[in-house]
C-alpha positions as CSV (number, residue, x, y, z in Angstrom):
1,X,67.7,162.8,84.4
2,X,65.3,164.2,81.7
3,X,66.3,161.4,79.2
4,X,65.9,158.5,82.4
5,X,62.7,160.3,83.2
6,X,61.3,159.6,79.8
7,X,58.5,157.1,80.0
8,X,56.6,155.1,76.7
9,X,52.6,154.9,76.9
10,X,53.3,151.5,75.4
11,X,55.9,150.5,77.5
12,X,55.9,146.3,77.7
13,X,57.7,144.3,79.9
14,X,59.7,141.1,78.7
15,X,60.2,138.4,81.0
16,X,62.7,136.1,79.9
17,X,64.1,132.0,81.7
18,X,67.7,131.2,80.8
19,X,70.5,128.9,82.6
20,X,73.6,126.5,82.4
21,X,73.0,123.3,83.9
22,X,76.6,121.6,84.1
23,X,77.5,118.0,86.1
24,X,80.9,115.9,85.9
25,X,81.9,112.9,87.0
26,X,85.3,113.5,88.5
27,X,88.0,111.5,90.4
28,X,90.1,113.2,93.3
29,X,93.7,111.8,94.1
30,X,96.8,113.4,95.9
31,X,98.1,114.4,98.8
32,X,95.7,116.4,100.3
33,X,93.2,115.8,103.1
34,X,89.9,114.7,101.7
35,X,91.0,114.9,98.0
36,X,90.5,110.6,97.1
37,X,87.7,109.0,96.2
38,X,84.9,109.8,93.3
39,X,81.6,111.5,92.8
40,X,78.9,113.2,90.5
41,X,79.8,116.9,91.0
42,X,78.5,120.1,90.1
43,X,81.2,121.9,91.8
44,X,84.8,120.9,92.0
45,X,85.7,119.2,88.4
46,X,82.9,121.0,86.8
47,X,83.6,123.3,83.6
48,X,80.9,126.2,84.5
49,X,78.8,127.6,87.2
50,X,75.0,126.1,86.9
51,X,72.1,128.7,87.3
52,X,68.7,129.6,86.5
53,X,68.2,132.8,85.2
54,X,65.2,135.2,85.3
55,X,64.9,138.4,83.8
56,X,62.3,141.3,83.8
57,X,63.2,144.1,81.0
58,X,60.9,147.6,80.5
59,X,61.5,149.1,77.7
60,X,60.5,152.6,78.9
61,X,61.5,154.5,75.8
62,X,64.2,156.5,74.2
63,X,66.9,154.1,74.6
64,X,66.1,153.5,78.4
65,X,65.8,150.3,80.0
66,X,64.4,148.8,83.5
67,X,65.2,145.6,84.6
68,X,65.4,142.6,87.3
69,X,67.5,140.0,87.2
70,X,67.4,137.1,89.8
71,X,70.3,134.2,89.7
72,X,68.8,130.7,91.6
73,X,71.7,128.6,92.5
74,X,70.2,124.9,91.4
75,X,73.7,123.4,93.0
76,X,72.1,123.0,96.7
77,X,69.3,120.9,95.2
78,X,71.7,118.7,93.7
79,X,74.2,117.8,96.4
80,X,71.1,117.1,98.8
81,X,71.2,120.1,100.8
82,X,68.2,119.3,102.7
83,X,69.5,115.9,103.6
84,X,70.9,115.0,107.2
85,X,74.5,114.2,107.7
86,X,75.2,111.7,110.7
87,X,78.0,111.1,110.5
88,X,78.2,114.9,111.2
89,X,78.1,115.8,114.7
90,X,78.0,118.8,117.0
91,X,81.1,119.8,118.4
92,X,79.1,120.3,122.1
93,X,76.6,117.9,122.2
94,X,77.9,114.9,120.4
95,X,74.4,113.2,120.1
96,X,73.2,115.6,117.9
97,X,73.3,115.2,114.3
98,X,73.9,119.1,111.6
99,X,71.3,119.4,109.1
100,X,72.7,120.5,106.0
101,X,72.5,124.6,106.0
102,X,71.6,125.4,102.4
103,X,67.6,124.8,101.9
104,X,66.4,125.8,98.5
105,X,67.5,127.5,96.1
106,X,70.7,129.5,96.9
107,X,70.9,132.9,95.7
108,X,73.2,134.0,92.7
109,X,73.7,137.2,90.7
110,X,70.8,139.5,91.7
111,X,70.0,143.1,91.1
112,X,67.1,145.8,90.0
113,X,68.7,148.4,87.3
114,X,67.8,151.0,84.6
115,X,70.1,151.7,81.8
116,X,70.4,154.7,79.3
117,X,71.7,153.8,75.8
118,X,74.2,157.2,76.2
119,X,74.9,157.0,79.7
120,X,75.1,153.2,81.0
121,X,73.5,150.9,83.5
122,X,73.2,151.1,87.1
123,X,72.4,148.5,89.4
124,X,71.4,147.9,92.8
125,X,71.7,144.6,94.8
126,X,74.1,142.1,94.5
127,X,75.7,142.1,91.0
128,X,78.5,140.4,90.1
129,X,81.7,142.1,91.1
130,X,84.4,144.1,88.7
131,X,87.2,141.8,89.8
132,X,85.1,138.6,88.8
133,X,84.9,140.0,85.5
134,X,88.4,141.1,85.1
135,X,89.3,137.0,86.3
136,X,87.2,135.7,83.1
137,X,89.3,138.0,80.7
138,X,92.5,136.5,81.6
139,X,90.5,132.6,82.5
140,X,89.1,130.7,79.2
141,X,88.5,128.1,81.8
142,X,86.2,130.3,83.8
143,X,85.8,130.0,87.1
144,X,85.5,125.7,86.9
145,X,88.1,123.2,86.9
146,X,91.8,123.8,86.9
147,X,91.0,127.7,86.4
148,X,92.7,128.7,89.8
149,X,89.6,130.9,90.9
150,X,88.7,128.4,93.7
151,X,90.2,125.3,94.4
152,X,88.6,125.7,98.0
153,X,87.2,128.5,100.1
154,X,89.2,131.7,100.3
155,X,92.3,130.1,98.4
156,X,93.9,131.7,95.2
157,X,91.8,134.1,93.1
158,X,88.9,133.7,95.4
159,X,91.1,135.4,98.7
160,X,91.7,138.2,96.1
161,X,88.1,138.7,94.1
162,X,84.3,138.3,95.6
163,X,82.2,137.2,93.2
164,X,79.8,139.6,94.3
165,X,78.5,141.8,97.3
166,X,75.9,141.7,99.2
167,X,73.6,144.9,99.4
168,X,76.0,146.7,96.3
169,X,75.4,149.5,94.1
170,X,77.7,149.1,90.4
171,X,77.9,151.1,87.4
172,X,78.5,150.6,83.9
173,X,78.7,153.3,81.5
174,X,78.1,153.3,77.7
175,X,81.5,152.4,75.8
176,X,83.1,155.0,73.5
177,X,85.5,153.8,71.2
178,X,86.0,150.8,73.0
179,X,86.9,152.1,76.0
180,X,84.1,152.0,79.3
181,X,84.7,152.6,83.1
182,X,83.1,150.8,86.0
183,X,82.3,151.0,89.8
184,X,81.4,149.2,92.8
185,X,80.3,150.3,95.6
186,X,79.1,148.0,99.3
187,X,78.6,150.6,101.8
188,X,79.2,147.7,104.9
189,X,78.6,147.4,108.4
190,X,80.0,146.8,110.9
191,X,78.1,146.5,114.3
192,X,81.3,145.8,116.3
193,X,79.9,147.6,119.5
194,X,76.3,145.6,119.7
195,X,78.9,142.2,118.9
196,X,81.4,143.1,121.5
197,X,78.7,144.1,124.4
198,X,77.2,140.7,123.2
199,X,80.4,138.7,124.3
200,X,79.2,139.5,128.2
201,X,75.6,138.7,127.0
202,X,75.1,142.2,128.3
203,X,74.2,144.2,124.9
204,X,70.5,144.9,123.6
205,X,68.8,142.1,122.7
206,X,71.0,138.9,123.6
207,X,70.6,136.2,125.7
208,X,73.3,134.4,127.2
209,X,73.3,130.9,125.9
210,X,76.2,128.7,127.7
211,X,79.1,130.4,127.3
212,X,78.3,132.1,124.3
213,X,74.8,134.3,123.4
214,X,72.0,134.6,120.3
215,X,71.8,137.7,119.4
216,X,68.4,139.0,117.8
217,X,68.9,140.6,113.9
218,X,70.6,143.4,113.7
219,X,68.4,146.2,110.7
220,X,71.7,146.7,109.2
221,X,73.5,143.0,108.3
222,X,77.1,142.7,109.5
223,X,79.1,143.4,106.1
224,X,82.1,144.5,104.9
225,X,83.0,148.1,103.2
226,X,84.2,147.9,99.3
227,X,85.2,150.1,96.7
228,X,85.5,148.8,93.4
229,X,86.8,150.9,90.0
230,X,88.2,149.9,87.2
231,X,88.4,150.6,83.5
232,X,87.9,148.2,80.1
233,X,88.4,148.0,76.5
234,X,86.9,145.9,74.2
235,X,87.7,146.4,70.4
236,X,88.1,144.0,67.2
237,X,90.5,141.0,68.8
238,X,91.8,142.8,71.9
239,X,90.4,143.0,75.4
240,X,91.7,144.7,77.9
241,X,90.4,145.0,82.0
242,X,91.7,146.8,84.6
243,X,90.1,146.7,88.1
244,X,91.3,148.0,91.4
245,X,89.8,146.4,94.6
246,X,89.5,148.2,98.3
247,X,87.6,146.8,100.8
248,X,87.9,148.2,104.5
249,X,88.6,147.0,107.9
250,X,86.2,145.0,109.7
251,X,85.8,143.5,113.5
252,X,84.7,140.0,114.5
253,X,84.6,138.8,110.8
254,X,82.6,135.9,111.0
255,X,79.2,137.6,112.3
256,X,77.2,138.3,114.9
257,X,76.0,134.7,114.7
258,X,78.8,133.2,116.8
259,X,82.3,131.9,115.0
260,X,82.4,128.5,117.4
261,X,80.7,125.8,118.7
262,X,79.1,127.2,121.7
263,X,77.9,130.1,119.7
264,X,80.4,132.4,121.7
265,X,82.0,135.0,119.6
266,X,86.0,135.4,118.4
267,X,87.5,138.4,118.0
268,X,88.6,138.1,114.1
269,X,89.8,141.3,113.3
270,X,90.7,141.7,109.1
271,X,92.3,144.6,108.1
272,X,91.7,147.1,105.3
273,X,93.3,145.5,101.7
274,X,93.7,146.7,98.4
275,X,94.2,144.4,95.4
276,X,95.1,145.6,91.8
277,X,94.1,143.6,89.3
278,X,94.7,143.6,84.8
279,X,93.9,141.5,82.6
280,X,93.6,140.3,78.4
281,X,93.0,138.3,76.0
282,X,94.1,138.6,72.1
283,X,92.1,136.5,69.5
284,X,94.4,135.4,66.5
285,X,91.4,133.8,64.4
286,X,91.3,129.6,66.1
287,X,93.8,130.8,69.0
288,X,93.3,132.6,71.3
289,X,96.0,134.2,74.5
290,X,95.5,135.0,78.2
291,X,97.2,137.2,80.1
292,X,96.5,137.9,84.2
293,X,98.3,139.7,86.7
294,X,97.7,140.8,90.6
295,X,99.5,142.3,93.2
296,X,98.1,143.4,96.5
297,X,97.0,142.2,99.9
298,X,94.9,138.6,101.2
299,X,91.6,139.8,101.5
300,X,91.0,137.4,104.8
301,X,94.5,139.2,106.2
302,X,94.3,139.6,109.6
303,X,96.0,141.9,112.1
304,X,98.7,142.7,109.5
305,X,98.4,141.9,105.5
306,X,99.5,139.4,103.5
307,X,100.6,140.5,100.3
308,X,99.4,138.3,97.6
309,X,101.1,138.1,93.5
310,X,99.6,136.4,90.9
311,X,100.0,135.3,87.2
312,X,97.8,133.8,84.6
313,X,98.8,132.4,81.5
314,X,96.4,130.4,79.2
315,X,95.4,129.6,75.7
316,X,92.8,128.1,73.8
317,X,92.4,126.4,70.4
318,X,89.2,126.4,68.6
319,X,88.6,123.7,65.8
320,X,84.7,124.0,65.5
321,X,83.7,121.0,66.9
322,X,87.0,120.8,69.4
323,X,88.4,123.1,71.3
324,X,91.2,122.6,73.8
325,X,92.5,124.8,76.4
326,X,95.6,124.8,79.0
327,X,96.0,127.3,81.8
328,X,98.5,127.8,84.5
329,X,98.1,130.3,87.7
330,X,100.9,130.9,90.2
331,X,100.6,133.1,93.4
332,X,103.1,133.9,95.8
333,X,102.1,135.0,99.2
334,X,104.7,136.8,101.4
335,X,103.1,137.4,105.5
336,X,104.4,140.5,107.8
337,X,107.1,137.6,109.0
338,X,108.7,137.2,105.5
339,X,107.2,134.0,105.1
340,X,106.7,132.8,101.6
341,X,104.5,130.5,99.9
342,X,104.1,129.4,96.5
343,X,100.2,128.2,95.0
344,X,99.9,127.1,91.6
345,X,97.0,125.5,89.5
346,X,97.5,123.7,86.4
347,X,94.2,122.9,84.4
348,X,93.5,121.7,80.5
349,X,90.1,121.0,79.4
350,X,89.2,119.6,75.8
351,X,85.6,120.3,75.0
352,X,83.5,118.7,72.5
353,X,80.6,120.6,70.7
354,X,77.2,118.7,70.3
355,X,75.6,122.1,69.8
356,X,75.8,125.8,70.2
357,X,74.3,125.3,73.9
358,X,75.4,122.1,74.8
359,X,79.0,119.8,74.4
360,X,80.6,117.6,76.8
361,X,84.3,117.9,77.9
362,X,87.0,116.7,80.1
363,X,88.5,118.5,82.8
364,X,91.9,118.2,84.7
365,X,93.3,120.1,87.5
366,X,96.5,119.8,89.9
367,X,96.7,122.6,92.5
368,X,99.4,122.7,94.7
369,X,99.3,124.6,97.3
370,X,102.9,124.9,98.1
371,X,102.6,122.9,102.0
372,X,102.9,119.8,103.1
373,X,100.0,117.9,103.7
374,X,98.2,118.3,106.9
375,X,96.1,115.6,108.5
376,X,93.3,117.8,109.0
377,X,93.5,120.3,106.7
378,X,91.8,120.1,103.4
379,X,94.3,123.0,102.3
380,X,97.6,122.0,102.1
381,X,99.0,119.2,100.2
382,X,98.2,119.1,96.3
383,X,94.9,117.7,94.5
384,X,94.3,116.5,91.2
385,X,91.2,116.0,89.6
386,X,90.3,114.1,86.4
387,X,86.5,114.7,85.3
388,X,84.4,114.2,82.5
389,X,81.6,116.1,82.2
390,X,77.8,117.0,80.4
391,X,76.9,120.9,80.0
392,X,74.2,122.3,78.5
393,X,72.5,126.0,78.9
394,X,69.6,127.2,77.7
């Protein structure tokens, strides 16, 4: 506490603007609802996640550090989030058209922290999450196209791993030798009682509304309880990341807010789920191999789990001005019933280097998500995209 404590008479204060900015024209085919047709996309067929960094760092003296980083989310801008859709409508009053949701800016990584040289770096907010970091060790495509993390919400990696939580507390501590171990904590909440009263329209501050009610903010925001730990080591051309995910039960999942149309509430209860989770990498001078392997429950399980099994297998080949990659993620997910179903992703990507912060690539992905195609379902059936795409950061 003594060596935190310490503060510099000339302490200064370096504010610093960095970001990726990453579009790709891609083409969607297959058999999947939805998945025809082409666009300019900075999501699906993209090879990185665009942001807009900003960082605060105090240098505060003897090795100690302060600092604030906030993660904008330039994405909404660009697929017109404050535009009007209609050919959207309400599902209870047809003549009314949705606005688009997002306005802004959308949030990404974001956290306050101070860091000790000897000790490490804790950080409050919503930083990234241990299992997002153990995905890139075992993904050289990241979390873009054909790298299995999300091939649509809450599918694959992304029903396993968060990429962060909201109101989180995580700690890194100094490596030694190598080796370093981190946590994650999200206290939750979980205001089932106000929720449930609120069904009736009888609870504290809601107002029946139809058949459903608004209910006025709660202090404490409706989230879900998770404990992260987990365990890395980083030396010469091994990397190595363990991380082992548990994240409690939780009523009436989808928020006080009101799950359907008529802004009425559905009992949604998920269950408590624990996910473990290794990866690495091995770099052999221009090749480099991926390694990726979890076994535990669905995070969105509900009522009883379903237990989820995964492999990642990847490799990538640096020339200097080329480098080509090829990745492959299967999942197997068995339900209380004994009913089995098989995921897989299959993405490449060839990149070509105009500069060390900018080349342009092409992407391809096939996910199959192991069902037959639904007529209104965007996921079953299989998808393929073909992209070509521009990033650069800065």
């Amino acid at each position: 506490m003594a060596t935190l404590a310490s503060v510099s008479a000339f302490a200064q204060t370096t504010v610093t603007l960095s970001g990726n900015l990453d579009f790709a024209a891609a083409n969607f085919a297959g058999s999947q609802t939805g998945a025809k047709g082409s666009t300019i996309t900075t999501t699906s067929g993209v090879s990185s996640t665009s942001v807009i960094n900003l960082d605060a760092i105090e240098d505060i003296g003897g090795g100690n550090k302060v600092q604030v980083h906030y993660g904008l989310d330039p994405r909404t801008l660009a697929n017109d989030a404050f535009a009007v859709n209609n050919n959207q409508i309400n599902s209870t009053t047809a003549a009314s058209p949705i606005a688009g949701t997002n306005t802004g800016l959308s949030r990404d990584e974001l956290y306050v922290s101070i860091e000790s040289a000897s000790l490490g770096k804790l950080m409050l907010g919503a930083p990234n999450s241990l299992g997002l970091d153990t995905h890139g060790v075992a993904s050289p495509l990241g979390t873009g196209v054909g790298s299995g993390f999300a091939p649509a919400s809450k599918t694959m990696t992304s029903a396993i791993v968060f990429a962060r939580y909201d109101r989180s507390v995580r700690f890194n501590s100094a490596a030694m030798n190598g080796f370093s171990v981190q946590a994650n904590y999200a206290p939750g909440a979980d205001n089932a009682g106000l929720r449930s009263a609120a069904v009736s329209g009888t609870a504290t501050g809601a107002t029946a509304v139809g058949a459903g009610v608004a209910n006025a903010a709660l202090q404490m925001p409706n989230n879900r309880k998770v404990t992260e730990v987990g365990f890395s080591y980083a030396n010469g051309p091994l990397n190595v990341r363990f991380t082992n995910i548990s994240q409690g039960a939780q009523t009436y999942s989808t928020g006080w807010y009101g799950a359907n149309g008529d802004g009425s509430l559905t009992a949604i209860n998920l269950v408590s789920t624990k996910n473990n989770l290794i990866s690495a990498n091995y770099n052999l001078g221009a090749a480099t191999l991926y390694y990726g392997y979890t076994n535990g429950d669905l995070m969105t399980s509900t009522d009883s789990s379903t237990k989820a099994v995964s492999t990642r297998m990847a490799g990538k080949y640096d020339m200097g001005q080329v480098v080509l990659t090829i990745q492959r993620t299967a999942q197997r997910e068995t339900t209380s019933a004994n009913v089995i179903t098989d995921r897989s992703v299959t993405g490449m990507r060839a990149d070509y280097v105009l500069s060390k912060t900018s080349k342009v690539y092409a992407g391809y992905e096939n996910w199959n998500t192991g069902k037959l195609a639904v007529a209104t379902d965007t996921t079953t059936g299989d998808r393929k995209i073909t992209s070509v795409g521009l990033q650069k950061s800065f």
